[in-house]
C-alpha positions as CSV (number, residue, x, y, z in Angstrom):
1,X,0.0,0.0,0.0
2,X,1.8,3.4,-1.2
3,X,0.5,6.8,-1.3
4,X,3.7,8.5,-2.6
5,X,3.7,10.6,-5.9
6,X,6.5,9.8,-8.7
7,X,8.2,13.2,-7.4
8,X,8.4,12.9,-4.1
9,X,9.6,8.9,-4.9
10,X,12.3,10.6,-7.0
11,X,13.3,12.5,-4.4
12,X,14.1,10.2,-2.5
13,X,15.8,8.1,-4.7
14,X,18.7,11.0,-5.7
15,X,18.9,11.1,-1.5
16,X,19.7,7.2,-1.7
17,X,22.2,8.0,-4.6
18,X,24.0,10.8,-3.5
19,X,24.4,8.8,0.3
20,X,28.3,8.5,-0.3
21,X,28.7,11.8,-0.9
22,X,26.7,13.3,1.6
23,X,28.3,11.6,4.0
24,X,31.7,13.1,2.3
25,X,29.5,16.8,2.8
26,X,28.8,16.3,6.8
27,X,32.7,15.3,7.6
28,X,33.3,18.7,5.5
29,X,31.7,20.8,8.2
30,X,28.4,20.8,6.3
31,X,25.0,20.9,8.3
32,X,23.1,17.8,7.1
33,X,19.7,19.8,7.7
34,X,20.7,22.8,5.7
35,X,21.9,20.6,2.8
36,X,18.9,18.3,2.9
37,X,16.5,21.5,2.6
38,X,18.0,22.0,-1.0
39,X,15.9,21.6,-4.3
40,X,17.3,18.9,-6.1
41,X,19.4,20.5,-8.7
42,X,21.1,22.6,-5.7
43,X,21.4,19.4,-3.9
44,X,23.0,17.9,-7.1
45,X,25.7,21.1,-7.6
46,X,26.3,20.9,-3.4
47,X,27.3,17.4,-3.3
48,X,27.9,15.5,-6.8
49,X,29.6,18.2,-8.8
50,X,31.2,17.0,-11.6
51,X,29.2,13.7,-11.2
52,X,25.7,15.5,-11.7
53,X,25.7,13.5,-14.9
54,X,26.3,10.4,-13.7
55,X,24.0,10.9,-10.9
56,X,21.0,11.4,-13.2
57,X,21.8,8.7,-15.2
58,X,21.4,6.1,-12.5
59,X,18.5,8.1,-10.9
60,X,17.1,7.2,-14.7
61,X,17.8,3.5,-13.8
62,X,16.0,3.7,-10.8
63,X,12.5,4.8,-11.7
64,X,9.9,5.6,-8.7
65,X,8.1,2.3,-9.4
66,X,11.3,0.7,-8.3
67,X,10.7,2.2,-4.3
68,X,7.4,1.2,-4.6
69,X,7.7,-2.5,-5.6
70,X,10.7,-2.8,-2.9
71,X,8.7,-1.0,-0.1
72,X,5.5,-3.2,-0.6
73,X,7.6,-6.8,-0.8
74,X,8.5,-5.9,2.9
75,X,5.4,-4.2,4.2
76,X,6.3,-0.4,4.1
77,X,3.4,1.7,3.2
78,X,5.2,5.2,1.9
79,X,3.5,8.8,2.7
80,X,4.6,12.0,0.9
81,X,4.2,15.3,1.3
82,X,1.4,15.8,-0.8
83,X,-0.6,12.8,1.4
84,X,-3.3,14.2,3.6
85,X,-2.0,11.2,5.9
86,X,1.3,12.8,6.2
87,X,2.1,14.1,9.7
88,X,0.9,17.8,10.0
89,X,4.0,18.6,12.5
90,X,6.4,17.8,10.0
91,X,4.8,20.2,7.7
92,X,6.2,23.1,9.8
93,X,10.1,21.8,9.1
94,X,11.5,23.7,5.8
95,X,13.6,20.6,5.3
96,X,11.4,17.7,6.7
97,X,11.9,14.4,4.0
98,X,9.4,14.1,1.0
99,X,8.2,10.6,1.8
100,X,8.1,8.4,4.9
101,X,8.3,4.7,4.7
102,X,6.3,3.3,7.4
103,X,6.2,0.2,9.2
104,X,2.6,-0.8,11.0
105,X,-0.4,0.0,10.4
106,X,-0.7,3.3,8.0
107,X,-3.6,4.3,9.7
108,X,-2.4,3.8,13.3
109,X,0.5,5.7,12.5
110,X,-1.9,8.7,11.1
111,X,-3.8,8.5,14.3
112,X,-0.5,8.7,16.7
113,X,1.2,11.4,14.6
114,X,-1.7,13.6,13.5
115,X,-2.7,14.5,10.0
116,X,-3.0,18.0,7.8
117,X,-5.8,19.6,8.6
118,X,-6.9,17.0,12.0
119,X,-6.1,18.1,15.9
120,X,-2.1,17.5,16.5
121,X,-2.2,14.8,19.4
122,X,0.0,14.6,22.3
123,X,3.7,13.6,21.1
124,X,6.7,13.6,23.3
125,X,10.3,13.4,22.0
126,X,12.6,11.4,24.3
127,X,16.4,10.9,23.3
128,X,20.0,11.0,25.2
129,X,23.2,8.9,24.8
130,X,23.7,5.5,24.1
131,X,26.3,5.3,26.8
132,X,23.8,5.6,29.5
133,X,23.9,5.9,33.3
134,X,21.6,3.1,35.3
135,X,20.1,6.4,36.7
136,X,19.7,7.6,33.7
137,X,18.2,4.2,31.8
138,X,15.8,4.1,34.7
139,X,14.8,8.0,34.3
140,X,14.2,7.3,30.7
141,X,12.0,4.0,31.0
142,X,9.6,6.4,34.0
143,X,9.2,9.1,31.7
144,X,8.2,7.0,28.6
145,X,5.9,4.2,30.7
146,X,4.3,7.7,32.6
147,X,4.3,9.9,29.7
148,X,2.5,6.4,27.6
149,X,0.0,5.9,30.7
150,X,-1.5,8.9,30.8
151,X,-2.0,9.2,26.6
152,X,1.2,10.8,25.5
153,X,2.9,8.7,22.4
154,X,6.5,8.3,22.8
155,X,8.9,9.4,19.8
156,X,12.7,8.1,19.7
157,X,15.0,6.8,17.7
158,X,15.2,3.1,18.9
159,X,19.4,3.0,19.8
160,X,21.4,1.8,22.6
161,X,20.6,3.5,25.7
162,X,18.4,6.0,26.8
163,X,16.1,5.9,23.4
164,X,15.9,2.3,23.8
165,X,14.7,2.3,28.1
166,X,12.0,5.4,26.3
167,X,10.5,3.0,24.2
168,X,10.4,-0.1,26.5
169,X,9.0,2.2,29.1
170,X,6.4,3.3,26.7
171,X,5.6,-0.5,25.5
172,X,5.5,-1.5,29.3
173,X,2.4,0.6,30.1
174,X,0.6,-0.2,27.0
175,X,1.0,2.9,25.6
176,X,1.9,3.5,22.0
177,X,5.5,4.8,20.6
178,X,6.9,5.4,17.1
179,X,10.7,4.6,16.2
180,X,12.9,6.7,13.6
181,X,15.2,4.7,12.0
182,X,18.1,6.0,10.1
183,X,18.2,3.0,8.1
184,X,15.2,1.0,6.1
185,X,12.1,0.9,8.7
186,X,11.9,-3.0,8.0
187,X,15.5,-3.2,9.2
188,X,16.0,-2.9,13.2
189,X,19.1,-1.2,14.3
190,X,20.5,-2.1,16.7
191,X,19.7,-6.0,15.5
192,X,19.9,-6.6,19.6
193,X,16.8,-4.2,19.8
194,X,14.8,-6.6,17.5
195,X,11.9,-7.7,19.5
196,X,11.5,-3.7,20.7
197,X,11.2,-3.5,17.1
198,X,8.5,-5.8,16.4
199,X,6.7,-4.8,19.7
200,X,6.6,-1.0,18.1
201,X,5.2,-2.4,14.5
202,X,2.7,-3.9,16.2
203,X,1.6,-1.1,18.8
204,X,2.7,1.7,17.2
205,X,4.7,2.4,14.2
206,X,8.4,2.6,12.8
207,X,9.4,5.2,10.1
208,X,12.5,6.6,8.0
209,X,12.4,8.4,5.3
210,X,15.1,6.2,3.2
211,X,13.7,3.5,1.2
212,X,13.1,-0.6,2.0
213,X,16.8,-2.0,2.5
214,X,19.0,1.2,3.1
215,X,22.0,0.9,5.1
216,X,22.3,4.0,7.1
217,X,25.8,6.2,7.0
218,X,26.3,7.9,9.5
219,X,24.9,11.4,8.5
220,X,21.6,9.4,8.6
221,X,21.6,9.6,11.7
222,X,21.6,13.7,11.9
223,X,18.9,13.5,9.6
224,X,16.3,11.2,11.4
225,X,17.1,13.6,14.5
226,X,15.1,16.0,12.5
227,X,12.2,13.9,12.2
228,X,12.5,13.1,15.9
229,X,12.3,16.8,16.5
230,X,9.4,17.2,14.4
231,X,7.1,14.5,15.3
232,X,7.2,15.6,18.9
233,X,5.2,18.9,20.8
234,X,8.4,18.6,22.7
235,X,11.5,17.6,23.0
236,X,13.0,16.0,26.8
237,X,16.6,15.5,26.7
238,X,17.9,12.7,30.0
239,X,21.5,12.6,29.4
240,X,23.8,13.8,26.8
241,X,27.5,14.7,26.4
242,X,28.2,18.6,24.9
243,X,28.5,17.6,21.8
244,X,25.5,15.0,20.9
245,X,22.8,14.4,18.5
246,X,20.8,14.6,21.4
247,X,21.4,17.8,21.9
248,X,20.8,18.5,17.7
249,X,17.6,17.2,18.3
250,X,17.3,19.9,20.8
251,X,18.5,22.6,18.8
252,X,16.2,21.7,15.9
253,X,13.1,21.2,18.3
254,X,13.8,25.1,19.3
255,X,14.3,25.9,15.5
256,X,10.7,24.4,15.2
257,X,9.4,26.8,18.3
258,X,8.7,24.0,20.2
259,X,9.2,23.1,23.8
260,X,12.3,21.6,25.4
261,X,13.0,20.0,28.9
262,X,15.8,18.6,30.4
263,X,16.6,16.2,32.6
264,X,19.6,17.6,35.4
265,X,22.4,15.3,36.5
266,X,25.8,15.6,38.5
267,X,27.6,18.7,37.2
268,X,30.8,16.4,37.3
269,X,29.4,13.5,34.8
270,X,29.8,14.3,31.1
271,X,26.2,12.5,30.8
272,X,25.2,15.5,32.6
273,X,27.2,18.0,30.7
274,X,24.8,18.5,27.7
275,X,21.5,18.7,29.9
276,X,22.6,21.0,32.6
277,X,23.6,23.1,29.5
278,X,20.6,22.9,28.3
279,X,18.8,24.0,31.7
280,X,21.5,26.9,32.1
281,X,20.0,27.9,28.4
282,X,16.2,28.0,29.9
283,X,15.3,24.2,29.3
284,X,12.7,23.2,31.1
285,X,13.7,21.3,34.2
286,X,12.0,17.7,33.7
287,X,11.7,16.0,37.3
288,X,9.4,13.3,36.8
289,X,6.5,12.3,34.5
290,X,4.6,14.9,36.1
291,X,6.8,18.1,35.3
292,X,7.1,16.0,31.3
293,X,2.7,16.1,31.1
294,X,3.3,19.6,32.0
295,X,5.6,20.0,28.9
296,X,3.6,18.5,26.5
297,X,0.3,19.6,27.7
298,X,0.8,22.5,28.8
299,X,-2.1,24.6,30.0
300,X,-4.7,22.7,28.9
301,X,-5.9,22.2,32.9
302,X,-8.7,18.9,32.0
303,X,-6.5,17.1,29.8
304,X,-3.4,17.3,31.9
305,X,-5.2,16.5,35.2
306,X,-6.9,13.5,33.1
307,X,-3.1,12.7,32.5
308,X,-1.8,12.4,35.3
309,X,-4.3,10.3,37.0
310,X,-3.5,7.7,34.9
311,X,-0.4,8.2,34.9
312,X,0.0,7.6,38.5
313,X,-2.3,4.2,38.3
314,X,-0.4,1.0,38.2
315,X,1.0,0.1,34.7
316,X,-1.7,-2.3,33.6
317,X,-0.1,-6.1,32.9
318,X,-0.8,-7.5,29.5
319,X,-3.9,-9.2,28.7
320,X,-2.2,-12.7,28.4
321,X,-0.6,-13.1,31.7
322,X,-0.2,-15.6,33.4
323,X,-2.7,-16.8,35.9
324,X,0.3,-17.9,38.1
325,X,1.4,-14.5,37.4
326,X,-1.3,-13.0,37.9
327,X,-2.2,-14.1,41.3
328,X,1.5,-13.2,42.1
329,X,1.0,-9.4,41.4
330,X,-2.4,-9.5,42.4
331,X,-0.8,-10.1,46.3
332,X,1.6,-7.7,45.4
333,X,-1.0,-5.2,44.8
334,X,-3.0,-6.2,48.1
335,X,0.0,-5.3,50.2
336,X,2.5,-8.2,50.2
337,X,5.7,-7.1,50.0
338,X,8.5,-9.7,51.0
339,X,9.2,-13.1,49.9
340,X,8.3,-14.7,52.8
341,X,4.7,-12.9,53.2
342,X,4.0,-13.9,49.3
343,X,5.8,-17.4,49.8
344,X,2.9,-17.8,52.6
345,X,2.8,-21.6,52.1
346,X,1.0,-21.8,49.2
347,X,3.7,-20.9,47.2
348,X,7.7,-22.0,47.7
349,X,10.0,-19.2,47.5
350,X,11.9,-20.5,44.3
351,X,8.5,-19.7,42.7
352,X,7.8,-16.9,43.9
353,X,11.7,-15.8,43.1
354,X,11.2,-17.1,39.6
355,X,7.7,-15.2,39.4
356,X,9.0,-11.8,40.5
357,X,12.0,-11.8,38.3
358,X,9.2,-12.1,35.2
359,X,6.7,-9.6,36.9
360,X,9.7,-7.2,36.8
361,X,10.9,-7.8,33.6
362,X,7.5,-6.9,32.6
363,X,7.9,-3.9,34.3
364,X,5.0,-4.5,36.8
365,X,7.0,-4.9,39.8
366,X,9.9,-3.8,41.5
367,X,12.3,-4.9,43.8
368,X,14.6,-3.0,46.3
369,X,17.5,-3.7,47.4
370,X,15.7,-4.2,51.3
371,X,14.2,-7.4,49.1
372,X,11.3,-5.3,49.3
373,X,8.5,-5.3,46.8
374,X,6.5,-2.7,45.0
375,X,4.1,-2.6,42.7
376,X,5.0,-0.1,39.6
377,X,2.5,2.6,38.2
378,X,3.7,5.1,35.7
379,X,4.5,8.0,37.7
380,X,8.3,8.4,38.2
């Protein structure tokens, strides 16, 4: 299923093709953004030069049928510009891509991201290293399961660290989340992030804006930042070094007008350094799910209040628990809180042992170091 004209298709095609060189254009000191904005025959004279020819020969060769066959033999759907279904956010971005390859459900995706001409729904934008903190994995997972719980969709880019513990924070209170990939959106990156990936077609949606089977370079992954940016009503940075794409994705949500917050760590971490820059800037200081509602929602008093009450309810378990399970959390959730009390007889503490440890990789418990236990809700 495709929706993309020929020229926005060819578009993205001469992107694909000229991938080398642009790559050759960001290690030159040129802004990815800025270059990306170009019409196509400035884009051509930027980066190919002398090998404009050659260029539009094998743009010839690759006709905008090509993208669509490719996209539809692994399940893409690909938006344009000129779709109605296209996300009205990205509309305000100057140099936002001419088509998005989706993975999921079309219109899910339209219904998560908003649509030209339809109300622009609650979208948060979560991202930070990939070197993470424990602290800082932890923050990450709280705001995207509270921030998911009470409504808010989830928008990261799917790496290592603290984009990652967003997402699985967002899929652990049933909420829904969208992934931008640098690379195709059929292809998960990291491959160790695989079953997040799946978990996101399902429930929410993965996009790029390079075509079915692209290997990502690495000024790719400056350019999805953009998308990141613009998907979300604001933009909540946890940790990041000074010089990130974290902090790009910052810089570009501000470019957009919208909102930024910030997350503020130990002035001597380097995770820190980025954010507490950030705050010094005027960020908004991001606490907990609470102060992150208040980002995204701002003013609007009935919709944040509806928020936050369910974000602070427990993170609801999946419908296909368990029933061994689910009698474990549901004495969790009458006040049981130690081995021995949930042991009580009728269970033998390796069970129980085995049942927590799956309960909190579920994210519906937690354990303390005390060997206390807690049920989880989605406030941080």
């Amino acid at each position: 299923m495709t929706h993309a004209c020929d020229d926005c298709l060819r578009r993205t095609a001469l992107v694909e093709l000229l991938a080398g060189r642009l790559e050759i254009a960001r290690r030159g000191g040129r802004p990815v953004r800025d270059v990306l904005a170009l019409g196509d025959d400035a884009l051509l004279a930027a980066v190919a030069g002398r090998e404009t020819g050659a260029v539009l020969q094998r743009l010839r060769d690759r006709p905008p049928a090509a993208l669509r066959t490719a996209a539809d033999g692994v399940g893409l759907t690909v938006l344009c510009r000129h779709d109605t279904a296209y996300p009205a956010r990205l509309r305000d971005d100057r140099a936002a891509p001419r088509t998005l390859f989706v993975a999921g459900r079309p219109e899910r995706f339209a219904e998560l991201a908003g649509t030209a001409g339809g109300p622009r729904p609650p979208v948060a934008a979560i991202v930070g290293t990939r070197r993470a903190s424990p602290d800082g994995l932890e923050v990450a997972r709280l705001l995207g399961r509270g921030l998911a719980a009470a409504g808010v969709t989830v928008v990261s880019g799917l790496a290592l660290g603290i984009d990652g513990a967003a997402h699985d924070g967002a899929l652990e209170a049933g909420g829904a989340t969208i992934a931008v990939l640098a690379g195709g959106a059929e292809i998960p990156y990291p491959q160790r992030r695989r079953r997040t990936h799946e978990a996101i077609v399902t429930r929410g949606a993965v996009v790029s804006e390079m075509p079915a089977g692209f290997r990502a370079f690495p000024w790719s992954f400056l350019a999805r930042n953009r998308i990141i940016a613009g998907l979300g009503a604001a933009t909540i940075v946890v940790e990041a070094a000074e010089r990130s794409g974290s902090l790009v994705t910052a810089e570009l949500a501000l470019e957009l007008g919208r909102d930024v917050g910030a997350v503020p760590g130990a002035v001597g971490s380097w995770r820190s350094r980025g954010t507490n820059a950030l705050l010094r800037d005027g960020a908004t200081l991001i606490r907990d799910a609470r102060d992150a509602l208040d980002l995204v929602l701002g003013f609007d008093a009935a919709a944040h209040t509806a928020a936050a009450a369910r974000a602070a309810g427990p993170v609801p378990p999946p419908p296909d628990l368990e029933p061994d399970l689910a009698a474990l959390l549901t004495a969790v959730e009458s006040g049981a809180e130690s081995l021995d009390v949930l042991a009580n007889g009728t269970r033998s503490a390796a069970a129980v042992q085995a049942g927590l440890m799956e309960l909190e990789l579920l994210g519906l418990v937690r354990r303390s170091p005390g060997g206390r236990v807690a049920r989880v809700t989605g406030a941080l």
